[in-house]
N, C-alpha and C positions, 0 to 999 in steps of 0.2 A: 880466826874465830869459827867456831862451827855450833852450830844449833841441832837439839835433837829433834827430830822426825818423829812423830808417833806412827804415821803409817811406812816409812820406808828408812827406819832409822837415821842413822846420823848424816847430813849432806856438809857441804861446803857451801858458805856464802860469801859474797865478798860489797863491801859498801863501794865502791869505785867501777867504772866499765875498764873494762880492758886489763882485769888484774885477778888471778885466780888465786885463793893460796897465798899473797903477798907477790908472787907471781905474774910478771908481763906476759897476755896472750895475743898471741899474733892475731889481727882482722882477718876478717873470712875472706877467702879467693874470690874476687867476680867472678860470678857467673854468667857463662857465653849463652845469647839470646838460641844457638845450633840448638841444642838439645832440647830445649822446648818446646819447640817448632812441633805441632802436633801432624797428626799422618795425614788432614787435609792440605794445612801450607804449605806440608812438605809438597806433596803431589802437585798443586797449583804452583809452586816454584820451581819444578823439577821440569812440567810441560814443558811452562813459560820460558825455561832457559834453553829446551831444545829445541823450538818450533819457533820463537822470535829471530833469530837468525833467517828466515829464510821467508820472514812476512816482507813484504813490499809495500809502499806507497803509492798508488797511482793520480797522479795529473791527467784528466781529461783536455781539451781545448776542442772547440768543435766553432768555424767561422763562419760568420753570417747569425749568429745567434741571438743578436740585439740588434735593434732596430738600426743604427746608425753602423752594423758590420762588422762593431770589432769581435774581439776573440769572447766566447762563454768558459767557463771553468768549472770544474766539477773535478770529484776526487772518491777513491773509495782503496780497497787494499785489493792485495792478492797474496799468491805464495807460490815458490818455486818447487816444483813436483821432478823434474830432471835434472841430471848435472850441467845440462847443457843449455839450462836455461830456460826451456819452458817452464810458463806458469800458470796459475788456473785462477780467476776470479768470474766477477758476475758479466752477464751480457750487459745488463742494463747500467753499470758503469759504465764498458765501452764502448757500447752502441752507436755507432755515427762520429764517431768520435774520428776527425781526421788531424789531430797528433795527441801521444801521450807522452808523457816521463813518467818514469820509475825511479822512485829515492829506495833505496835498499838500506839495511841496518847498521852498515857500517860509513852510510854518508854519500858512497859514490851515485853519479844518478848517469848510471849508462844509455845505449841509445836502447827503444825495443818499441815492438812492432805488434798489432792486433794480427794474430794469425788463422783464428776462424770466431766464431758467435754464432751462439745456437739459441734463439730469443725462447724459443718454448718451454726449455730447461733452465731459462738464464743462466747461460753458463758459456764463459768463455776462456780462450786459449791466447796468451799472448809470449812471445819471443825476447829476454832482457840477455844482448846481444854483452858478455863481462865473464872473466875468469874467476876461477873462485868460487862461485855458488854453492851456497849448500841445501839442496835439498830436502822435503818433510819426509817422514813417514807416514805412508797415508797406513789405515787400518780398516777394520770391516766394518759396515754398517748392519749388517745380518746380525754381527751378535750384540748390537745394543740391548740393555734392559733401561727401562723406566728408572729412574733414581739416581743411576750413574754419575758421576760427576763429571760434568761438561764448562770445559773453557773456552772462551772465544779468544781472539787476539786481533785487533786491529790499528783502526787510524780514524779513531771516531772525530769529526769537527776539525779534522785537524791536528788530533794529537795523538805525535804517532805511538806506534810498541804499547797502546793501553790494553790490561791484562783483566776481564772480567771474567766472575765464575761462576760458575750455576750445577745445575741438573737437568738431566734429560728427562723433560717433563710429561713429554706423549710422544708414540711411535706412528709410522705410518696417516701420518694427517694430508690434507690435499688443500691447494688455492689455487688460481687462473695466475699463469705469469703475467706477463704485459702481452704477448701475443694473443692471449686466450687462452691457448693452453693449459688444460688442467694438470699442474705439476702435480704426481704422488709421491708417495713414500718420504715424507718431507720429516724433517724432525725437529720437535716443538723445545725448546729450554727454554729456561729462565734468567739462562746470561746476556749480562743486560748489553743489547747492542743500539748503538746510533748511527746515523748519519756519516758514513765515511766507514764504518765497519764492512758493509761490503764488498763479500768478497774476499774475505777472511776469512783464515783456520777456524774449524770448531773441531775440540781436543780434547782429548780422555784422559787419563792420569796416566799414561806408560807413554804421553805425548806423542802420539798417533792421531793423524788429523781422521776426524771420524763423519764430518759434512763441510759444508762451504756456505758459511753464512749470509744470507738473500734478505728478507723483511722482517720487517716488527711493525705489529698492528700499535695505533695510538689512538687514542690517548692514554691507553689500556698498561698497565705495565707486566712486565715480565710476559712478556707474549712475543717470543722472538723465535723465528723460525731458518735452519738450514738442509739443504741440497741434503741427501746422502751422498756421502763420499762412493758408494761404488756406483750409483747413478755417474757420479763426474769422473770417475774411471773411464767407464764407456765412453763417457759423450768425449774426453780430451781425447781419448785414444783416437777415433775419428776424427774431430778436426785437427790434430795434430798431421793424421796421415791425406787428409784430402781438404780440411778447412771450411768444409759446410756438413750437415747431415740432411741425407736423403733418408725419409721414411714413411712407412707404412702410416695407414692411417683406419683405425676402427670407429670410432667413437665412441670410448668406453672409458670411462672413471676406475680403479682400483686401487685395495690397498693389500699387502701380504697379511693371509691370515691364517691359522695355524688348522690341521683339519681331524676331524674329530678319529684316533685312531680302530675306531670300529669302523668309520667309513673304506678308512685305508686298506683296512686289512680286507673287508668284503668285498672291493672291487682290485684291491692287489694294484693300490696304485704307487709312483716308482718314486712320491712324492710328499713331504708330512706336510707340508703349506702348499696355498695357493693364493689365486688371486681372487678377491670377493670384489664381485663389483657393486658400485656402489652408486653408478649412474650411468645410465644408456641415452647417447643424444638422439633425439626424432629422426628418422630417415638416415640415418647413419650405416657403414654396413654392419656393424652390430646388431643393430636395429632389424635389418635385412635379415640376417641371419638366424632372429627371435632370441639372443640372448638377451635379459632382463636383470634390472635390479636383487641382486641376492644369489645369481649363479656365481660356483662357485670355480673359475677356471684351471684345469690341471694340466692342458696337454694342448699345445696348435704343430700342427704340422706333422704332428710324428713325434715332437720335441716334448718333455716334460717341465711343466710350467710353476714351476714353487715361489713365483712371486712377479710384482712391478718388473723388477729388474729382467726376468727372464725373458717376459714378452716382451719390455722393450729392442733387446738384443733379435729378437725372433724377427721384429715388422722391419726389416731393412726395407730398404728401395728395393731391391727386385724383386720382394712379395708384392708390390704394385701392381693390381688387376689379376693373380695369381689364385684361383679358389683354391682354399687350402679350410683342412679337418680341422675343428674346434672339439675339443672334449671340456664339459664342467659339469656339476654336480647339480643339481637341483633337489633340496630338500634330501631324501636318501637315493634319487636315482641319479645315473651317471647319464648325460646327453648326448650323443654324436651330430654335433653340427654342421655348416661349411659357413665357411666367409669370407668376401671379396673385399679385403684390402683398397683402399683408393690411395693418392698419393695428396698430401693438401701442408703446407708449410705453416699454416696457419690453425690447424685444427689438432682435437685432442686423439691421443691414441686410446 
């Protein structure tokens, strides 16, 4: 039967489903949920499959912890950074901690060993003694933007391989770790981390570990904070090779900030960021030195200083007691300082 159309002429109708024409029409092909999948789940599925492989579980035990002796327990993650099995998570997971286990992704839970902590970075290096490991890829934390999309992976409460996602919500932020220590250059998301997350990948969409997830303020939500991944470059690369960090000590707060390029170019410096400081402790040799709230610093030693990161690398242990040339900007001039380093395990740089 067919009916006339006034706007698109004559069509075909049929009173039945499934019958065109007096004609059997075959049912539509299911459709596979792949092709859907838009270019966020893809990206958050695609991390998640390359960086969960190489998240861990850690088992704390730390003895004498309750009053009557027996064993405390505590847990948080990590992730393996070598083929050979080192791995990087928080200090203050394994802090004191005289045994841990490691449960890995595939079940086994080999032997491994705390191999350095560094409480002022919270950040630590431990050894999962097993064939097979694979590896993350770590990425840059220099070229974060705001917005990015940021995945955590961890072992919140308990439960392992959980896969949250968010955004990179602020750069360059600052809190006191548990030593005191004013950690900088810290990076703010919105993925939502708990209890047992630390110490865990924080991961970009080309799943690249991009920090190493530490705290989240409460009661407050989405206020969750990780390490820079090239801050814990640095710091594993030392305790990996000696197992503590010896370092310099300023008293000085900073965050990397970008500098204005009429400054650059007037004083011809070899650097577009630096470091802004953002707090000078009393009596500090900072302090000694008269650098102040809002210099802008570019250069110690000789060395060009474009950020947190640079100066960190600069204050080793043998700049201890070492006067050494400060350059920073103040306002539109440029400053030539000196600063005596002290040595303090407990104090901020």
């Amino acid at each position: 039967m067919r009916i006339a159309d006034k706007n698109f002429g004559v069509r075909p109708v049929t009173d039945e489903p499934g019958v065109l024409n007096g004609q059997p029409v075959a049912p539509p092909a299911p459709v596979s949920d792949g092709p859907l999948l838009d270019a966020y789940s893809d990206a958050v599925v695609n991390a998640a499959d390359a960086v969960s492989p190489s998240v861990v579980k850690i088992d704390v035990y730390k003895t004498g912890g309750r009053r009557n002796g027996r064993e405390s327990a505590g847990s948080g993650s990590g992730f393996i950074i070598t083929p050979d099995g080192f791995a990087l998570t928080n200090s203050h997971v394994v802090h004191g901690a005289d045994r841990i286990e490691v449960t890995l992704a595939d079940g086994r839970r080999p032997d491994a060993q705390v191999i350095g902590s560094d409480p002022d970075t919270d950040l630590a290096v431990i050894r999962i003694y097993a064939p097979n490991l694979k590896p993350v890829r770590l990425g840059d934390s220099n070229q974060l933007r705001v917005g990015q999309l940021a995945i955590a992976i961890g072992n919140p409460y308990g439960f392992q391989y959980t896969v949250t996602a968010g955004v990179v919500s602020a750069l360059g932020r600052s809190f006191r770790s548990s030593s005191g220590r004013l950690m900088d250059n810290i990076v703010q998301t919105d993925a939502a981390l708990n209890p047992g997350n630390s110490g865990g990948p924080l991961v970009n969409s080309r799943g690249e570990v991009i920090g190493v997830n530490t705290a989240v303020i409460l009661p407050a939500q989405g206020l969750c904070f990780a390490i820079a991944i090239n801050t814990a470059k640095y710091i594993a690369g030392w305790l990996i090779k000696d197992g503590i960090i010896r370092r310099s000590y300023l008293g000085l707060g900073g965050q990397t900030t970008k500098i204005h390029r009429r400054l650059v170019r007037y004083h011809n410096l070899p650097v577009e960021t630096g470091l802004l400081v953002i707090h000078v402790e009393p009596g500090s040799p900072a302090s000694r030195a008269d650098l102040r709230e809002g210099d802008l610093i570019v250069a110690y030693n000789g060395q060009p200083v474009a950020g947190v990161d640079d100066l960190h690398k600069l204050l080793t242990g043998e700049q201890v007691g070492v006067r050494s040339p400060i350059e920073a900007l103040r306002g539109t001039d440029k400053l030539q300082l000196e600063v005596v380093p002290e040595e303090s395990a407990l104090k901020s740089n």
